[in-house]
TIVO-2410 file (N, C-alpha, C; in nm, 3 decimals):
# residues 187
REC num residu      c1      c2      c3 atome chaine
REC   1      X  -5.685  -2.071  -1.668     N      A
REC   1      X  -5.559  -2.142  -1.674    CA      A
REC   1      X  -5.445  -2.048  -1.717     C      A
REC   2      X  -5.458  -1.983  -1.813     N      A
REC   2      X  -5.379  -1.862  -1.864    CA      A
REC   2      X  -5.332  -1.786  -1.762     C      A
REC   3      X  -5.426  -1.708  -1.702     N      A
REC   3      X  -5.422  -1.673  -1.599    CA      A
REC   3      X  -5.342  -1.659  -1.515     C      A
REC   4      X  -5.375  -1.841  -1.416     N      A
REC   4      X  -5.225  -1.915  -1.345    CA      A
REC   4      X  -5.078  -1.899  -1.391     C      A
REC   5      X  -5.109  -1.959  -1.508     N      A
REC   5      X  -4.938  -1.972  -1.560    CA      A
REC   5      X  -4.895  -1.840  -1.575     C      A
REC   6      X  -4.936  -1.708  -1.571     N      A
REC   6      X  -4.895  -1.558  -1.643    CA      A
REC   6      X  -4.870  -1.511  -1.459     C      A
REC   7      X  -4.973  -1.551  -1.374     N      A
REC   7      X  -4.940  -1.517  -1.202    CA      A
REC   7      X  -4.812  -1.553  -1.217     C      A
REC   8      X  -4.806  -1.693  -1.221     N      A
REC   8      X  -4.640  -1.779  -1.149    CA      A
REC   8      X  -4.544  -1.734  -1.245     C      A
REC   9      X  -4.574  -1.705  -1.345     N      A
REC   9      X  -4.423  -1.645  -1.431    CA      A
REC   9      X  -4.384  -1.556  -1.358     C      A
REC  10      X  -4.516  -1.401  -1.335     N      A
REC  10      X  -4.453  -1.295  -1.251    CA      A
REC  10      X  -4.399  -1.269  -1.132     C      A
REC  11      X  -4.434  -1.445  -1.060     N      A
REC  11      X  -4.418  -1.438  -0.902    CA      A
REC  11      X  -4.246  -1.464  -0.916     C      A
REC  12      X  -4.223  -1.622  -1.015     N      A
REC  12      X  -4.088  -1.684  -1.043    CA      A
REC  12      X  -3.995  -1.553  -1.037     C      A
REC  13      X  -3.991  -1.467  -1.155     N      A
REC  13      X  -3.960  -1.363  -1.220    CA      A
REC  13      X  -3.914  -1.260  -1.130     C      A
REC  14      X  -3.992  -1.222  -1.030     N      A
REC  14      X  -3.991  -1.147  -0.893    CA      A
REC  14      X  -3.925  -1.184  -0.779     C      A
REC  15      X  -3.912  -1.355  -0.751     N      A
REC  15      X  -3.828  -1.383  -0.712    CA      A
REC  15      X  -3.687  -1.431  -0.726     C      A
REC  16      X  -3.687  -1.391  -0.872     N      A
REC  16      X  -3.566  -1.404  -0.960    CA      A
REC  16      X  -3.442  -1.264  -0.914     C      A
REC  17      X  -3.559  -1.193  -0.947     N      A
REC  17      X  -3.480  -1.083  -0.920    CA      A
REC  17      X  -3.451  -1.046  -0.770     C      A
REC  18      X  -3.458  -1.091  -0.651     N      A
REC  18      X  -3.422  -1.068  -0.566    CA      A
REC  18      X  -3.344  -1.136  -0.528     C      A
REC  19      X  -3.266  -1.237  -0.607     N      A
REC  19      X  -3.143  -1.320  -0.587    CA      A
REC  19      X  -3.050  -1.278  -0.639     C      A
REC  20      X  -3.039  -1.152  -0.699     N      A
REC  20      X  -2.943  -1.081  -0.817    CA      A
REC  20      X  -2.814  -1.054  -0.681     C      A
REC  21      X  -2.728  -1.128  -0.704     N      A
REC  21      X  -2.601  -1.088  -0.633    CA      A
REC  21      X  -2.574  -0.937  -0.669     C      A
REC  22      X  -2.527  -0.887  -0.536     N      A
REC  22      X  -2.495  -0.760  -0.553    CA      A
REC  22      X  -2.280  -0.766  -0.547     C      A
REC  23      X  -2.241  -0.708  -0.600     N      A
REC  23      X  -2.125  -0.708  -0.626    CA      A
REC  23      X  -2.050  -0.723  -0.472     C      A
REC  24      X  -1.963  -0.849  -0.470     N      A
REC  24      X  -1.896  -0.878  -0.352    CA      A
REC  24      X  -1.726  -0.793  -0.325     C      A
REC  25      X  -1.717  -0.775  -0.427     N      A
REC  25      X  -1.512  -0.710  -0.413    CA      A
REC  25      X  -1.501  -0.564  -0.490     C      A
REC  26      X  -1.446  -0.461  -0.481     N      A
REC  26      X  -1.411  -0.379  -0.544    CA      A
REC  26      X  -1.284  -0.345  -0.545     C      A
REC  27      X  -1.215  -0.352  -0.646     N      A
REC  27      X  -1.084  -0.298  -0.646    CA      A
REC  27      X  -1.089  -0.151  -0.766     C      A
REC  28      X  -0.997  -0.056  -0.722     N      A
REC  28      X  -0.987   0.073  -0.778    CA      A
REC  28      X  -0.847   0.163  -0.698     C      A
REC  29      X  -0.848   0.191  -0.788     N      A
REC  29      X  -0.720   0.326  -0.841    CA      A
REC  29      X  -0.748   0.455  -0.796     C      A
REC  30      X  -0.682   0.540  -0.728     N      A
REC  30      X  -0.661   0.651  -0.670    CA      A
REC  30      X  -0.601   0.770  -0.802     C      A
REC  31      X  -0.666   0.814  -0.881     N      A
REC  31      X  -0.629   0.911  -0.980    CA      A
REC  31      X  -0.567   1.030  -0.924     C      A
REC  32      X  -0.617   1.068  -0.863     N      A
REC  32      X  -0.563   1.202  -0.768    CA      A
REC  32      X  -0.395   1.218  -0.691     C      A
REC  33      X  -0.388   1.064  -0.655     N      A
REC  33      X  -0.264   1.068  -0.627    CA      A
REC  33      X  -0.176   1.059  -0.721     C      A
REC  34      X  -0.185   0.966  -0.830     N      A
REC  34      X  -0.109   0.948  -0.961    CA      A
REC  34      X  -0.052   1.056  -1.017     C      A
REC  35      X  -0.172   1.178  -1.044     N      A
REC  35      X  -0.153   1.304  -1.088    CA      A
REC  35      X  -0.067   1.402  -1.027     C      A
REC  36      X  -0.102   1.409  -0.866     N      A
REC  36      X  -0.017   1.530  -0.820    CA      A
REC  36      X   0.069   1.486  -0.729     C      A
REC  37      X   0.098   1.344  -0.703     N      A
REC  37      X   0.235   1.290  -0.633    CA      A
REC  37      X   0.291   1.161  -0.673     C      A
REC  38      X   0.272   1.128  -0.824     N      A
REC  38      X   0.335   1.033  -0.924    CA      A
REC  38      X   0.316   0.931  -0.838     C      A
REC  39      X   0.198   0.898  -0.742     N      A
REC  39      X   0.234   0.796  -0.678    CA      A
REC  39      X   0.140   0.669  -0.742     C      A
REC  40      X   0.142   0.540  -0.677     N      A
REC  40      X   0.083   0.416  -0.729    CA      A
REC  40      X   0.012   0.405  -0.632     C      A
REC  41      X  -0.123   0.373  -0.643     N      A
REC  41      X  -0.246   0.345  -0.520    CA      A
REC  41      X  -0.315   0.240  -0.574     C      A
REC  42      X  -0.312   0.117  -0.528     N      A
REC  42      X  -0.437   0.024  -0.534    CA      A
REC  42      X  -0.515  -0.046  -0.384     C      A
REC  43      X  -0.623  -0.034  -0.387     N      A
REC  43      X  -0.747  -0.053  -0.305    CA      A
REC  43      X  -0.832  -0.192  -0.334     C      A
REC  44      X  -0.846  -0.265  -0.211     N      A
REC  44      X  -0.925  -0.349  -0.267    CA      A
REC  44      X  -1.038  -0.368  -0.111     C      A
REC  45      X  -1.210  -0.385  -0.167     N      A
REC  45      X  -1.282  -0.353  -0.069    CA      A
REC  45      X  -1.349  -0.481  -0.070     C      A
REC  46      X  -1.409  -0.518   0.041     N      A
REC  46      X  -1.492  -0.643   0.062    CA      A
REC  46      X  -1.629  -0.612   0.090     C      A
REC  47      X  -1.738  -0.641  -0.025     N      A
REC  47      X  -1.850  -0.541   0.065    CA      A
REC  47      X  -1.924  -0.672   0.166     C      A
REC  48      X  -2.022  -0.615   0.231     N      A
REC  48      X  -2.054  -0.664   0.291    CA      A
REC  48      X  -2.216  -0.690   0.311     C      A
REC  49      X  -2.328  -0.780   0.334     N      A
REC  49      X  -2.483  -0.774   0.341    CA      A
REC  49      X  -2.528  -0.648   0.446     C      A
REC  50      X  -2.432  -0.627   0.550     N      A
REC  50      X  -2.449  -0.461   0.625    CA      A
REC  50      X  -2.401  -0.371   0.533     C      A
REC  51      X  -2.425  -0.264   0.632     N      A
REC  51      X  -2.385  -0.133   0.587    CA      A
REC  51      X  -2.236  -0.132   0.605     C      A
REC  52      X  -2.167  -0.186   0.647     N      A
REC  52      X  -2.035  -0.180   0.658    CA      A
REC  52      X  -1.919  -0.271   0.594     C      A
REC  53      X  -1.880  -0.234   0.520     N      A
REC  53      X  -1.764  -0.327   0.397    CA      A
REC  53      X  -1.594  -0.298   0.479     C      A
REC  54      X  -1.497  -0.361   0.438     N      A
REC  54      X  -1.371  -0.344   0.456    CA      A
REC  54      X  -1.268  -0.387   0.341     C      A
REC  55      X  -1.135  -0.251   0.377     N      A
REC  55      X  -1.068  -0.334   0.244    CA      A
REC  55      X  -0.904  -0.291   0.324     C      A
REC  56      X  -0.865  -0.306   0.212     N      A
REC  56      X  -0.697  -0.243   0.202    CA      A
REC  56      X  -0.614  -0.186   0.110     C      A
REC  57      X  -0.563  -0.070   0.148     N      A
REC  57      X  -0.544   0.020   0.027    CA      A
REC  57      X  -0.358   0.076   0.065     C      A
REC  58      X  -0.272  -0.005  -0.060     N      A
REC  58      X  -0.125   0.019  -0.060    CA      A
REC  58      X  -0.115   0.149  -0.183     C      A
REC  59      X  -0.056   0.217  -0.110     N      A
REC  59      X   0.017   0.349  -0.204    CA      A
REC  59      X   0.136   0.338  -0.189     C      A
REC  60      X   0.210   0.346  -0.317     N      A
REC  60      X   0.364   0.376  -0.335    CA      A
REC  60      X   0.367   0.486  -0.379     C      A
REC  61      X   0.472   0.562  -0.311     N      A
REC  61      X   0.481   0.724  -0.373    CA      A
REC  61      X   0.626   0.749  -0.451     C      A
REC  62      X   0.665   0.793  -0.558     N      A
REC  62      X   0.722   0.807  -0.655    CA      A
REC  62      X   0.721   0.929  -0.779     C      A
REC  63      X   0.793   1.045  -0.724     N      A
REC  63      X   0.773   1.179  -0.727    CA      A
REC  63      X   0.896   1.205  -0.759     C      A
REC  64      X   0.997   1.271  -0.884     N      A
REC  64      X   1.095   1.344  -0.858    CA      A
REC  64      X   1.094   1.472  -0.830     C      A
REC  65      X   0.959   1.534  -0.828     N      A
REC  65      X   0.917   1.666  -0.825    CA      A
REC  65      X   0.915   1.730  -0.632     C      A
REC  66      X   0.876   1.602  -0.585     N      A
REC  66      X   0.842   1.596  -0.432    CA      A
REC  66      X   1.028   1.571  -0.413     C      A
REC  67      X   1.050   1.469  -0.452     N      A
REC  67      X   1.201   1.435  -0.379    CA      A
REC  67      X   1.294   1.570  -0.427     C      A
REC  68      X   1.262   1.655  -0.530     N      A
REC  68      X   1.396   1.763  -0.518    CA      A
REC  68      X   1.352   1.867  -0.420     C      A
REC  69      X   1.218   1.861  -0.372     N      A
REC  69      X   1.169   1.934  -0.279    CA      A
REC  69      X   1.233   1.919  -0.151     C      A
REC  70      X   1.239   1.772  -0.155     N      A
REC  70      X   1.257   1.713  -0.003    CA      A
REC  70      X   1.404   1.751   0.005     C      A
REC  71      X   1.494   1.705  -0.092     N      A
REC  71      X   1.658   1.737  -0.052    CA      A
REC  71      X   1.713   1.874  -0.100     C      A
REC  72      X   1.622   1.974  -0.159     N      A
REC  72      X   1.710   2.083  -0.177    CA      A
REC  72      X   1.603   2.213  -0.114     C      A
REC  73      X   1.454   2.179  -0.100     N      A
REC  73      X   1.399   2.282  -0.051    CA      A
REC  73      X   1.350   2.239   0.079     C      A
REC  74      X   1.230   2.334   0.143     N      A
REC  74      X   1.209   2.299   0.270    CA      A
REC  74      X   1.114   2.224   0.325     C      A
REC  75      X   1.103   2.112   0.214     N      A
REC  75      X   1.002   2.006   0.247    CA      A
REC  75      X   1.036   1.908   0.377     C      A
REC  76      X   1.005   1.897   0.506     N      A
REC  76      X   1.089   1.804   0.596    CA      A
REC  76      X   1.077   1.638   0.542     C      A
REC  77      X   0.948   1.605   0.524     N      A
REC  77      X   0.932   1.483   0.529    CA      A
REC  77      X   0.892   1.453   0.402     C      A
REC  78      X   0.946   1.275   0.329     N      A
REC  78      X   0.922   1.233   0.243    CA      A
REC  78      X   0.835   1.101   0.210     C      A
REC  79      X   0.689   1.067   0.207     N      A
REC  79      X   0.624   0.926   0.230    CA      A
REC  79      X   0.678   0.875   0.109     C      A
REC  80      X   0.734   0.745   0.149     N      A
REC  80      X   0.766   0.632   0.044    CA      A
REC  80      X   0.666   0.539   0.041     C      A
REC  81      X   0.587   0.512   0.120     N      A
REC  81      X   0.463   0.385   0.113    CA      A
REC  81      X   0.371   0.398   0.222     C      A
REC  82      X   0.253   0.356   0.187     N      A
REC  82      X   0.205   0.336   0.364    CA      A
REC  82      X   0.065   0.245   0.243     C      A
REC  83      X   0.047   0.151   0.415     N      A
REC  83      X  -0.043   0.062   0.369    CA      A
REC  83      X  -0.150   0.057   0.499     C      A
REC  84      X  -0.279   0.084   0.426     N      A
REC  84      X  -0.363   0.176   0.495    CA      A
REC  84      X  -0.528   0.053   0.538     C      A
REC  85      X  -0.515  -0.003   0.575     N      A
REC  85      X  -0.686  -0.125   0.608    CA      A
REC  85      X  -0.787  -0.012   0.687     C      A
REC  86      X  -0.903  -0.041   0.653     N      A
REC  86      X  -0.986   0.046   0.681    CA      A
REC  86      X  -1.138  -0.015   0.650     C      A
REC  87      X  -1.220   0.069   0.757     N      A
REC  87      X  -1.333  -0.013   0.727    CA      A
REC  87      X  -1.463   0.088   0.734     C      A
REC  88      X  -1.535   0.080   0.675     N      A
REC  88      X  -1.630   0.195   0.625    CA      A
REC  88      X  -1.783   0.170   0.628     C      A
REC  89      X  -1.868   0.258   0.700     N      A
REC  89      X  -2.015   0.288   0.717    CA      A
REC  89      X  -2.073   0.323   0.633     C      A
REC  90      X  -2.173   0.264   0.518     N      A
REC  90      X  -2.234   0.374   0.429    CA      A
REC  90      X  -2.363   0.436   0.508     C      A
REC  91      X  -2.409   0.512   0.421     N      A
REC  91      X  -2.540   0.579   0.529    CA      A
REC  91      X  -2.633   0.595   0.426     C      A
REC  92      X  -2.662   0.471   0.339     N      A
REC  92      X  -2.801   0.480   0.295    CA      A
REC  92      X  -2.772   0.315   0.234     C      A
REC  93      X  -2.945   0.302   0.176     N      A
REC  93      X  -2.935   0.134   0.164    CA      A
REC  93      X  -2.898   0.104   0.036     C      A
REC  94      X  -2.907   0.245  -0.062     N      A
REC  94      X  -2.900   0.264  -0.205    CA      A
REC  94      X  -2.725   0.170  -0.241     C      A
REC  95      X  -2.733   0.090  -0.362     N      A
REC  95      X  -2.597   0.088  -0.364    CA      A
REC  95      X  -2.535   0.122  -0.489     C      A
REC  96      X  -2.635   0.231  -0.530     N      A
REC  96      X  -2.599   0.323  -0.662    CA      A
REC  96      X  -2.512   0.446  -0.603     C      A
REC  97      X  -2.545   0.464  -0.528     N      A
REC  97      X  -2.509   0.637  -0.448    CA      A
REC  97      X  -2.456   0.637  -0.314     C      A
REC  98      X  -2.422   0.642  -0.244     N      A
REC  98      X  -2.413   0.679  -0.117    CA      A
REC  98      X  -2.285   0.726  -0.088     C      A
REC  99      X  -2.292   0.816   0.049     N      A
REC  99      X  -2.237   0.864   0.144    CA      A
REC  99      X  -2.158   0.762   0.247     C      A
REC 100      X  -2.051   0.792   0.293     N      A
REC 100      X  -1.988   0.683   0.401    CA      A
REC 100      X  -1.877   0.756   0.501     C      A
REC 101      X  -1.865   0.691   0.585     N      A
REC 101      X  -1.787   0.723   0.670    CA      A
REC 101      X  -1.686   0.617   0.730     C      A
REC 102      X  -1.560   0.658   0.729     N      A
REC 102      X  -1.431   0.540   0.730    CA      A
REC 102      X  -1.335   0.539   0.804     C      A
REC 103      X  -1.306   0.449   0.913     N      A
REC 103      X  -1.208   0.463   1.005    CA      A
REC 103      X  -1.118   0.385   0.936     C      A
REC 104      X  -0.961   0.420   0.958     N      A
REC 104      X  -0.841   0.404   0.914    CA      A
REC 104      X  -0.718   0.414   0.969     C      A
REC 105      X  -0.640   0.289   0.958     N      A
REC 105      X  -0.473   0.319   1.037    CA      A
REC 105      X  -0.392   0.275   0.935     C      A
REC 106      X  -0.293   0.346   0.920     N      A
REC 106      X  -0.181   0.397   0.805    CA      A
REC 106      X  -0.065   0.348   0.885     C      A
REC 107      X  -0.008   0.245   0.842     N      A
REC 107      X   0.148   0.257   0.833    CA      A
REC 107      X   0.201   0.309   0.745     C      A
REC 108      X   0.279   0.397   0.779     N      A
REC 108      X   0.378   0.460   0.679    CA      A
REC 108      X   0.501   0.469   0.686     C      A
REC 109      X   0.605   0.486   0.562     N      A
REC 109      X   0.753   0.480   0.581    CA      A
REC 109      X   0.781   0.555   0.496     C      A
REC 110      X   0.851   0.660   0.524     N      A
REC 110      X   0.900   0.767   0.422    CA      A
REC 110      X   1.060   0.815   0.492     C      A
REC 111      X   1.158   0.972   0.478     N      A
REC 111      X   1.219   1.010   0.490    CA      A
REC 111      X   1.221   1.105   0.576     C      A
REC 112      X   1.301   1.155   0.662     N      A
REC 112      X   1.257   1.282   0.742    CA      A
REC 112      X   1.417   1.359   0.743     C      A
REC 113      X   1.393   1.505   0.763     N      A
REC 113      X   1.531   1.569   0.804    CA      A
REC 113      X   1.474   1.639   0.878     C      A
REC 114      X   1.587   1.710   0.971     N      A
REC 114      X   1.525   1.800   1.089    CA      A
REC 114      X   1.735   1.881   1.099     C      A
REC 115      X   1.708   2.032   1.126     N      A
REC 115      X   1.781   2.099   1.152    CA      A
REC 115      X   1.835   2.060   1.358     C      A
REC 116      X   1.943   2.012   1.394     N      A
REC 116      X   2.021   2.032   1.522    CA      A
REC 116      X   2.112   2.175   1.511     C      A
REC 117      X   2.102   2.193   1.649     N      A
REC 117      X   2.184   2.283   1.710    CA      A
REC 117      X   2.269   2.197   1.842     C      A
REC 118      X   2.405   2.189   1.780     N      A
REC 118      X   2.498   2.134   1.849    CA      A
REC 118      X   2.631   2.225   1.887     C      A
REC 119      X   2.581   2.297   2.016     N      A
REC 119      X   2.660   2.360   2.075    CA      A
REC 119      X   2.770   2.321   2.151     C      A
REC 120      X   2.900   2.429   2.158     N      A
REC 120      X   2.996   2.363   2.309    CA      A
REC 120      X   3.029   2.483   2.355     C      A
REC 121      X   3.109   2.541   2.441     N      A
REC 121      X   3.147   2.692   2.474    CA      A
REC 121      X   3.194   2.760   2.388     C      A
REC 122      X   3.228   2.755   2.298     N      A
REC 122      X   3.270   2.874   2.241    CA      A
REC 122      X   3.136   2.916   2.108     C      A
REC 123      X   3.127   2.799   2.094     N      A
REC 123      X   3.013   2.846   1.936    CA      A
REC 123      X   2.917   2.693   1.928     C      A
REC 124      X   2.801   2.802   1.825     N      A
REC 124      X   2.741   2.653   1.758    CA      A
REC 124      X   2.729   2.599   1.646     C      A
REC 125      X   2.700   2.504   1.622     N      A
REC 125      X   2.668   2.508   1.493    CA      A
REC 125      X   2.568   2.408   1.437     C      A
REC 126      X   2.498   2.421   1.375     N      A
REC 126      X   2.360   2.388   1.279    CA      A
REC 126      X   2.378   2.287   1.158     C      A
REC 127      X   2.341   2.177   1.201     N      A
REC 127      X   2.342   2.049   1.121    CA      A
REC 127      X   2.232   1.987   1.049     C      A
REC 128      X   2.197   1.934   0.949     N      A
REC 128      X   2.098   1.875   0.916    CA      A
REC 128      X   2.110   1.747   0.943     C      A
REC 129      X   2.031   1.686   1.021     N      A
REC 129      X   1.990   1.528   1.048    CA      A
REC 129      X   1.913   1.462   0.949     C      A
REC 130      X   1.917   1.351   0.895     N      A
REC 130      X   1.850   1.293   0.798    CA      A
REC 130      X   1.823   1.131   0.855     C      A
REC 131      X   1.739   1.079   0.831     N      A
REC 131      X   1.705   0.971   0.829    CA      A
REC 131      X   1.575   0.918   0.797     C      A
REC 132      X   1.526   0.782   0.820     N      A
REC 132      X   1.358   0.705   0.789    CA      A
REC 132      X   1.326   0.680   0.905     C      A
REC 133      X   1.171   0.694   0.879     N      A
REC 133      X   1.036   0.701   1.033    CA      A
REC 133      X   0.985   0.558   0.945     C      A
REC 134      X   0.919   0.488   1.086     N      A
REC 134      X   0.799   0.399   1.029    CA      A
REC 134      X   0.698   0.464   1.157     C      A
REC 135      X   0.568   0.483   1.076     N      A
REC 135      X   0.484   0.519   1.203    CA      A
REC 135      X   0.362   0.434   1.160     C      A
REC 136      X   0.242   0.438   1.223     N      A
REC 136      X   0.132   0.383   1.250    CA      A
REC 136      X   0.038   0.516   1.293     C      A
REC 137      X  -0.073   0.559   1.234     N      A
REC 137      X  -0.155   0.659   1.212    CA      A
REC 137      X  -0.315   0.573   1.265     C      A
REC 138      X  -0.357   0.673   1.310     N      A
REC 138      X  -0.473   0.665   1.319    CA      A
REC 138      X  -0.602   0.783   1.269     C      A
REC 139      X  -0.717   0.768   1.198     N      A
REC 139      X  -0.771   0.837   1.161    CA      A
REC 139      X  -0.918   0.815   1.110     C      A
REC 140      X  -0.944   0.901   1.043     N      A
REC 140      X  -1.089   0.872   0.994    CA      A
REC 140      X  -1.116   1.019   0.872     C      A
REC 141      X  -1.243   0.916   0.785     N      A
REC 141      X  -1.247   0.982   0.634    CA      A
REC 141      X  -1.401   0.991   0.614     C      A
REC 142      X  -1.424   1.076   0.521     N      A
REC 142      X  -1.553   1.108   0.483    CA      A
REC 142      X  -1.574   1.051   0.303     C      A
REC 143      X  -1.669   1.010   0.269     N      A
REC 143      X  -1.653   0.985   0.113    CA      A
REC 143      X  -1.760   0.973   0.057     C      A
REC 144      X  -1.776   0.989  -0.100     N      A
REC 144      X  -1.892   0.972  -0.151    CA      A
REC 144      X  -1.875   0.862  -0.254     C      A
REC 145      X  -1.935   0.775  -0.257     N      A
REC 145      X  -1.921   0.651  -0.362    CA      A
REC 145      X  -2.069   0.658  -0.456     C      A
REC 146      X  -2.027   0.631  -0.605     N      A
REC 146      X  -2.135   0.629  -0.714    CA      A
REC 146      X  -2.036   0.558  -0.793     C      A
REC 147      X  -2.146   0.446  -0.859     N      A
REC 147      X  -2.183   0.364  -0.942    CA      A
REC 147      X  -2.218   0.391  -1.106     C      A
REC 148      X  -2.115   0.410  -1.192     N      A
REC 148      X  -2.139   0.515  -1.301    CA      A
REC 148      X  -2.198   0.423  -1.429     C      A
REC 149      X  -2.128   0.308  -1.457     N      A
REC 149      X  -2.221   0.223  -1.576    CA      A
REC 149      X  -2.186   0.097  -1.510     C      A
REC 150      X  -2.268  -0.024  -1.568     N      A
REC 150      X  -2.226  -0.154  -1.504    CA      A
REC 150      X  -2.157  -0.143  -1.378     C      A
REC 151      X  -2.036  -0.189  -1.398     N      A
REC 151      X  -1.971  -0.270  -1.219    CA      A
REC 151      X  -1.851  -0.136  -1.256     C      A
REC 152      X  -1.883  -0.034  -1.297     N      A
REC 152      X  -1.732   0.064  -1.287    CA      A
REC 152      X  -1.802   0.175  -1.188     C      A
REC 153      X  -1.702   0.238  -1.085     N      A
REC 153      X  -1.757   0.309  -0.990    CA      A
REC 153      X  -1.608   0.423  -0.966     C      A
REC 154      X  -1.697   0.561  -0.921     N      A
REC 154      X  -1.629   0.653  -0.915    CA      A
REC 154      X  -1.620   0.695  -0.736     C      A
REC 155      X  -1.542   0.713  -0.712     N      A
REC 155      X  -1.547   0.755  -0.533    CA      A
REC 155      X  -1.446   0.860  -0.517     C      A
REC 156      X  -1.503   0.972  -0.416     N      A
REC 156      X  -1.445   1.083  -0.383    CA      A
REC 156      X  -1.434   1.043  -0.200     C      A
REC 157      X  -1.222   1.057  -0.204     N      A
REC 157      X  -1.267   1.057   0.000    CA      A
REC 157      X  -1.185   1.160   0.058     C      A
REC 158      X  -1.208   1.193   0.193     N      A
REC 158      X  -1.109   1.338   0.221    CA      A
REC 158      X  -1.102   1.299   0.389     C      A
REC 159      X  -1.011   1.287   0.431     N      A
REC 159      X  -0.995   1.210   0.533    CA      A
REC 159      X  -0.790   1.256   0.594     C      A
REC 160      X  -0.793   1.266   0.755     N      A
REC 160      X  -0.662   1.264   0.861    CA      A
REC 160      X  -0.667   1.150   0.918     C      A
REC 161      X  -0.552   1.189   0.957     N      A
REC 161      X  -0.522   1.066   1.085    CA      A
REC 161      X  -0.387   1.176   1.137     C      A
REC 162      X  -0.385   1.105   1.266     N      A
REC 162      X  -0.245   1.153   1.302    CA      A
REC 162      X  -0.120   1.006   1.325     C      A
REC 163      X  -0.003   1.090   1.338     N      A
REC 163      X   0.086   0.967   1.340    CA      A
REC 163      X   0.117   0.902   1.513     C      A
REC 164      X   0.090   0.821   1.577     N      A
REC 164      X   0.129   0.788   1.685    CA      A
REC 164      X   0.290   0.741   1.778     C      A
REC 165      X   0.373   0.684   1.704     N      A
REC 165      X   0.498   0.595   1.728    CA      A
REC 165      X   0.638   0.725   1.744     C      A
REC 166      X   0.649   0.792   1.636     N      A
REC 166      X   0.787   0.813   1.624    CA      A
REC 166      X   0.765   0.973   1.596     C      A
REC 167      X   0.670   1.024   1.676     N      A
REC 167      X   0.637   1.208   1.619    CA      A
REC 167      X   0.741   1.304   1.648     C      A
REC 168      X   0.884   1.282   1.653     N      A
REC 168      X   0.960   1.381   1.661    CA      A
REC 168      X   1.023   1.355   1.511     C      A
REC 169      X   0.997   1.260   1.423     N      A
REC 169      X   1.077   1.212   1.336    CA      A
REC 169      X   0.931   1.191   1.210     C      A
REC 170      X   0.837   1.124   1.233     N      A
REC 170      X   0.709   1.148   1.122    CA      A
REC 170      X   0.677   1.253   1.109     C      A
REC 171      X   0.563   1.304   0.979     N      A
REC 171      X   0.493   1.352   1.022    CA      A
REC 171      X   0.364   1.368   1.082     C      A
REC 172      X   0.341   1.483   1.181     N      A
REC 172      X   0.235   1.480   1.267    CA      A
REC 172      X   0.107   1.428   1.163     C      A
REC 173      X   0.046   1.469   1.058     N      A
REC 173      X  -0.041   1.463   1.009    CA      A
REC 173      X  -0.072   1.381   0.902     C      A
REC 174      X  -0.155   1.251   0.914     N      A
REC 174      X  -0.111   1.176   0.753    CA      A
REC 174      X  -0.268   1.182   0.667     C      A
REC 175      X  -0.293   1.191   0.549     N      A
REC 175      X  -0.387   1.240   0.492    CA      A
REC 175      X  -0.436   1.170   0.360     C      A
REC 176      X  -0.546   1.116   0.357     N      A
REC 176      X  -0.627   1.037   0.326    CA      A
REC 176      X  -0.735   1.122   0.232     C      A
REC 177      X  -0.637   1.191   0.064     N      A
REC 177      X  -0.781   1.219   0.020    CA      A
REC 177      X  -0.722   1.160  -0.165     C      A
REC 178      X  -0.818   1.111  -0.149     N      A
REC 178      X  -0.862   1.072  -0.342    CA      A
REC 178      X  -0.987   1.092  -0.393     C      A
REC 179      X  -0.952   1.086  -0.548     N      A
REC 179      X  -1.034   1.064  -0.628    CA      A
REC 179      X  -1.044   0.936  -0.680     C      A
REC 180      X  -1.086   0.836  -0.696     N      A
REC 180      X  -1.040   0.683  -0.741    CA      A
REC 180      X  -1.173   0.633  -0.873     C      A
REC 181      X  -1.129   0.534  -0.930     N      A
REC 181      X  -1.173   0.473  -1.014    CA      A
REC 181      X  -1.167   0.377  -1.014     C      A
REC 182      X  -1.307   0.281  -0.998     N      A
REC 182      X  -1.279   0.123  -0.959    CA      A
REC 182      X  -1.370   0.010  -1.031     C      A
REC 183      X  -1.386  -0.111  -0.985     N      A
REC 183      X  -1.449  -0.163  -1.064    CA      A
REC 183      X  -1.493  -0.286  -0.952     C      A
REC 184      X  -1.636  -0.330  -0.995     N      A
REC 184      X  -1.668  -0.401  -0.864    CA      A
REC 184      X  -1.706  -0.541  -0.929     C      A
REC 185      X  -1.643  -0.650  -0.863     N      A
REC 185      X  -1.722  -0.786  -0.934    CA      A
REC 185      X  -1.738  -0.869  -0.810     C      A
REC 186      X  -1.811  -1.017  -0.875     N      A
REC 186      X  -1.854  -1.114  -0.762    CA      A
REC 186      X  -1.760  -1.194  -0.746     C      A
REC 187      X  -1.804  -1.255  -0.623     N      A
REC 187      X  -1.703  -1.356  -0.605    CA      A
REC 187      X  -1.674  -1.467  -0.697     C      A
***
């Protein structure tokens, strides 16, 4: 009789634990950008019972270090925001560790200047043009995601895209790399 009842505890018990929700949302912070382009990044991810989760990730950029660049040295272009949805492959079943791979399209809106040459017969002369791009990017990222205590998680991603809409005025190249710090809970 002992016996019985000590089986079905371990069976209950066993099937206890395979009902353990695994964390449904992650939201996290981009440290990397904060640090070397004063900017604001928040991310929020949806995971998913596949290998494949999706989220959306808004950066505001906010730099006086970048903006005296942009208007007094030879920085052309300035990102003010871009809001980036993206959806990502991991490549293992582990959901302590893994590797992933992430396709991504970036709207972005920042500042641009560009040097004219506005000639007539006799002479020319050399103007700076100034104005704002909105573009739409397309791209893809590489990343490593780990799970450091409870529901707090560390992720490394390094990832392009290029800009599609307005490339005489964006820039060609938009770039997708952090370090982030996040935190994952259930629904």
């Amino acid at each position: 009789m002992n016996r019985t009842i000590l089986f079905l505890l371990i069976c209950v018990s066993a099937a206890a634990q395979d009902k353990i929700q695994k964390p449904a949302y992650e939201i996290r912070t981009n440290v990397l950008s904060a640090i070397s382009q004063g900017g604001y990044n928040l991310s929020i991810e949806k995971k998913t019972s596949t290998a494949f989760s999706y989220g959306i990730s808004l950066t505001k950029t906010s730099s006086p270090s970048l903006e005296s660049k942009y208007e007094n040295g030879n920085k052309s272009h300035l990102s003010n925001w871009d809001l980036t949805p993206f959806v990502r492959y991991k490549f293992s079943d582990s959901n302590r560790s893994f590797y992933f791979a992430e396709a991504f399209t970036a709207l972005n809106q920042g500042k641009y200047k560009t040097i004219i040459r506005n000639t007539s017969a006799e002479y020319a002369v050399y103007q700076i043009e100034k104005g704002n791009y909105l573009d739409l990017a397309l791209g893809g990222s590489m990343g490593y995601h780990i799970l450091i205590k409870n529901n707090w998680t560390a992720e490394f991603l390094v990832g392009f895209g290029s800009n599609l809409l307005q490339r005489t005025k964006s820039p060609d190249v938009v770039s997708r790399v952090g370090l982030s710090i996040g935190y994952q809970f259930n629904k």
